[in-house]
C-alpha positions in Angstrom: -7.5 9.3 16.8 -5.5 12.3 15.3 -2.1 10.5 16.9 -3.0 7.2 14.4 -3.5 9.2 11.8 -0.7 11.2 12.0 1.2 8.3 12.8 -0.5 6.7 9.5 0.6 10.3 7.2 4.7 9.3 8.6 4.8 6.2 8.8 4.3 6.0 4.7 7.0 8.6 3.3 9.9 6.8 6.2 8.9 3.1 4.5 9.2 4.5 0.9 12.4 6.2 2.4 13.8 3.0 4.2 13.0 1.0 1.0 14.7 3.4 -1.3 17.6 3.3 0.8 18.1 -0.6 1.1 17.2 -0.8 -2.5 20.0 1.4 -3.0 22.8 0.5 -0.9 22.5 -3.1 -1.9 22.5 -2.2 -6.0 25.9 -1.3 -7.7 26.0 1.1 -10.7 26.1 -1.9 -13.0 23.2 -3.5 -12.1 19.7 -2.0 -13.3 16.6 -2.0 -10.8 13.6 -2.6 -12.7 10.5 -0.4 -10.7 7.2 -1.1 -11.4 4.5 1.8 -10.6 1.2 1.4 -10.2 -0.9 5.1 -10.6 -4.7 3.8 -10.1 -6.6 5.5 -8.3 -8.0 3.6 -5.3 -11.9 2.7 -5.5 -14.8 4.4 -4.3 -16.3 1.4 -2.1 -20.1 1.0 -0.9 -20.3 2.3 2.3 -23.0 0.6 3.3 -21.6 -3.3 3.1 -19.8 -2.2 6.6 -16.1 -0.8 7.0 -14.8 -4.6 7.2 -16.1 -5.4 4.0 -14.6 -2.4 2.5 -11.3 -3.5 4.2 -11.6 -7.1 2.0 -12.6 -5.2 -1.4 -9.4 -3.0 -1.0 -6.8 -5.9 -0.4 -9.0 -7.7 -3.1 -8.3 -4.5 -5.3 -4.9 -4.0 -4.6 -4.0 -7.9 -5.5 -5.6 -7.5 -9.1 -3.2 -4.6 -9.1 -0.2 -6.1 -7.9 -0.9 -9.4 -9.7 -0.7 -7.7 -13.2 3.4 -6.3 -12.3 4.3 -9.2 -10.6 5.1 -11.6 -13.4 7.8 -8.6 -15.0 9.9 -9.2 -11.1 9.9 -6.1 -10.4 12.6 -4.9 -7.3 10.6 -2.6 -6.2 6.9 -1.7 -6.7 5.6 2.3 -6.3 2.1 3.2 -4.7 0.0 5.8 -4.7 0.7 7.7 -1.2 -2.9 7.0 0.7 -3.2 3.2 -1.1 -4.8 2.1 2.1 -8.0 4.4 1.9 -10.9 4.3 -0.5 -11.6 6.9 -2.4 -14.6 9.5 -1.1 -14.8 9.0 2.4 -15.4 11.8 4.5 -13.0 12.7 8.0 -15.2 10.7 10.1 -15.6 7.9 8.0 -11.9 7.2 7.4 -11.4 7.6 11.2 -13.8 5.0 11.5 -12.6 3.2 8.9 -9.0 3.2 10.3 -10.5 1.6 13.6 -11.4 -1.3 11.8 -8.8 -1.5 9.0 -5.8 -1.4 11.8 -3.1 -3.0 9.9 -4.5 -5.8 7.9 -3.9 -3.7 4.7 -0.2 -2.8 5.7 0.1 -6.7 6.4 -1.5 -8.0 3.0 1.5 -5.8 1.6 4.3 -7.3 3.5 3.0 -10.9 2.9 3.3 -9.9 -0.9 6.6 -8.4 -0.4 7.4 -11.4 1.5 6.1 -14.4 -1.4 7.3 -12.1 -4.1 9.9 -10.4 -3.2 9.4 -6.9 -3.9 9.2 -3.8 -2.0 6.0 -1.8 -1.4 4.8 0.8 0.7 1.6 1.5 1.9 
């Protein structure tokens, strides 16, 4: 379990630096890049409705996030660094709540990225 979530802490700050790169490489001096940020903090989520349930309220959270930047077309869109976890779980809860959760969270993002066009990192 501490591999995943180690795996987890590094696989964030390498996406945020792959994206910066291609984001990068691909824009001249002249052209502006237009970021979008998004500082919330993540919810606290019931605990009790069940870890998949709090997997669906998160993606449902992080859409009503998204969709209020998406309509400026943003090229790339910034995340808090632990976007994927709710707020106030405990070691053993998020462990347990990373058993469930796999990647579905990681996936909502790259379907976005995907329809919208934008770059996001979870």
């Amino acid at each position: 379990m501490k591999e995943k979530l180690k795996i987890g802490i590094i696989r964030v700050p390498l996406f945020y630096i792959l994206c910066c790169m291609l984001l990068f490489n691909t824009a001249n001096a002249a052209n502006r890049i237009r970021v979008a940020t998004i500082g919330e903090r993540t919810p606290t989520l019931d605990k009790n409705v069940g870890y998949q349930k709090m997997v669906d309220q998160m993606i449902a959270f992080w859409k009503r996030e998204l969709d209020q930047v998406i309509h400026d077309d943003p090229d790339l869109i910034v995340l808090p660094e632990n976007a994927d976890f709710p707020w106030g779980l405990t070691r053993a809860e998020k462990n347990e709540y990373i058993k469930v959760r796999e990647n579905q969270i990681l996936d909502f993002f790259c379907i976005g990225s995907k329809v919208n066009r934008f770059l996001s990192g979870v």
